[in-house]
C-alpha positions in Angstrom: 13.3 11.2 8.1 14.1 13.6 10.9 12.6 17.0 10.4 15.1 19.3 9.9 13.4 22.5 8.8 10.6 24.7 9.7 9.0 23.7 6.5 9.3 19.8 7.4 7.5 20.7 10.8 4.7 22.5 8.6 4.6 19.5 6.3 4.3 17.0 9.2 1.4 19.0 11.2 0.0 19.2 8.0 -0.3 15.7 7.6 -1.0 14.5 11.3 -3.9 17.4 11.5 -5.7 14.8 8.5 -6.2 12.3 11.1 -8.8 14.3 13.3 -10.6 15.9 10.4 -14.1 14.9 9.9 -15.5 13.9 6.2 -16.4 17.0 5.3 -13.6 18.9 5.8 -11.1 16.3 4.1 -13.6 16.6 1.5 -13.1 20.2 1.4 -9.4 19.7 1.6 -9.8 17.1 -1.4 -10.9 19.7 -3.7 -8.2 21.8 -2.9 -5.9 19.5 -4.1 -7.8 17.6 -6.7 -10.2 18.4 -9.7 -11.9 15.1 -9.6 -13.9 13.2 -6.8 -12.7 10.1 -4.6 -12.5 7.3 -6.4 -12.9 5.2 -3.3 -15.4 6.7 -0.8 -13.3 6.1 2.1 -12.0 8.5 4.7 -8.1 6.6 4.7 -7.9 6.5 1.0 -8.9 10.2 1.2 -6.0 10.9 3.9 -3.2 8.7 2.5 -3.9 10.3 -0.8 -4.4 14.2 0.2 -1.0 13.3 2.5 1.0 12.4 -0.9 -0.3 15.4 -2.4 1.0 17.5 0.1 4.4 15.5 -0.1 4.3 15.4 -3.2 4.3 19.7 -3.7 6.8 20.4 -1.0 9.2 17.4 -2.2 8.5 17.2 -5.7 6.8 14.6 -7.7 7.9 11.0 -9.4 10.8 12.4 -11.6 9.9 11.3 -15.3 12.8 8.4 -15.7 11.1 6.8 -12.8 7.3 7.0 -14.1 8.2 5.3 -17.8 10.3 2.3 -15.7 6.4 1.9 -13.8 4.6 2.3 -17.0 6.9 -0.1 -18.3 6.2 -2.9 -15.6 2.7 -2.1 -15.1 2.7 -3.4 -19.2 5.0 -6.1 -18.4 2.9 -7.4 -15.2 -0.1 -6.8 -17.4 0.6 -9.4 -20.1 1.9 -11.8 -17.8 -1.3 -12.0 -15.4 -3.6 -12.3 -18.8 -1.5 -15.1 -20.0 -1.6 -17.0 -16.4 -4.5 -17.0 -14.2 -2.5 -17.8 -10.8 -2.3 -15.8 -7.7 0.7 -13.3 -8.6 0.5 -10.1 -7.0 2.9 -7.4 -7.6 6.4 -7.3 -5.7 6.5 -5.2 -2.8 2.5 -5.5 -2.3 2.0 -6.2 1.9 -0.5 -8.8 2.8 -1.6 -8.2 6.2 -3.8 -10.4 8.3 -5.4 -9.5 12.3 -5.1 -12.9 13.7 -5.6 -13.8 17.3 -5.4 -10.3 18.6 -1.7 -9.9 16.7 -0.9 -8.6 13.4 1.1 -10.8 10.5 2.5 -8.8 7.5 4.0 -10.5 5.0 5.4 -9.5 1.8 5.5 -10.3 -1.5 8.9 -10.8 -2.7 10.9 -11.9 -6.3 10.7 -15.8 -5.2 7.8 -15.9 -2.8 7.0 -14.1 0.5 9.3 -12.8 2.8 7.5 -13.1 6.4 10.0 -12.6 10.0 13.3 -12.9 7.7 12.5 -15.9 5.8 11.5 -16.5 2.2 8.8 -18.5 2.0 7.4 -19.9 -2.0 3.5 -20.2 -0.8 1.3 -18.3 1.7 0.0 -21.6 2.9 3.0 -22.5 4.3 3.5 -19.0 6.0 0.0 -19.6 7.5 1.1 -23.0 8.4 4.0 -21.5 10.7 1.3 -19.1 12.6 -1.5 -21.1 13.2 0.6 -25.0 13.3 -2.2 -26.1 11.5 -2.6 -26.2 7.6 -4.6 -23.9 6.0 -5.3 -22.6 2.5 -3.1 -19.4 2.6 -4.9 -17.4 0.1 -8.4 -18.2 2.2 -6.4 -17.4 5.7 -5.0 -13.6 4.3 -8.3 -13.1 2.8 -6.7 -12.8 -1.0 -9.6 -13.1 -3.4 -8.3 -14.6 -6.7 
């Protein structure tokens, strides 16, 4: 998204000025936006989360349709992981790993994990094609099952 408004700009600052703010004020800022405490005491949940707020009151929310299609998958995804114990995280969840001073993303997709344009059905074999050598995948990302 370009900015295209003053209010954009405002937004934007808004967000960026997060970045350099010590604890204490984006705990300050927290309460402004929230009436409960972090649920995860760490200064980038507190960011990313205070950022959505702000995004989320300029731009509006999740429109209602949209939250009951996530409720409904969140159920579906629910009773499918309790009936299978294998790795199956959600689709569209990034798995990123700092290897050799470069960093691999790779994401999950509907039929495996899509890594530089390719579909791959295991994260071992995506491991396989940065490092040459096999690996457990799940060990190399650092996915605890």
């Amino acid at each position: 998204m370009i900015p295209n408004t003053k209010n954009d700009l405002s937004i934007i600052k808004q967000i960026v000025a997060l970045q350099s703010m010590n604890e204490d004020s984006l705990l300050s800022m927290w309460d402004k936006f929230f009436d409960y405490k972090p649920e995860v005491s760490s200064r980038q949940h507190m960011i990313s989360k205070i950022a959505y707020k702000i995004q989320e009151l300029a731009y509006g929310g999740v429109d209602p349709a949209t939250e009951e299609k996530i409720r409904e998958q969140a159920k579906k995804t629910s009773l499918k992981n309790k009936k299978k114990k294998k790795f199956q995280p959600q689709i569209g969840t990034k798995i990123v790993k700092e290897y050799h001073d470069k960093t691999y993303e790779v994401l999950v997709v509907e039929n495996g994990f899509a890594y530089e344009g390719d579909v791959f059905k295991s994260l071992s074999a995506i491991t396989n094609k940065i490092t040459g050598t096999k690996w457990n995948g799940l060990k190399f990302f650092g996915v605890n099952v």
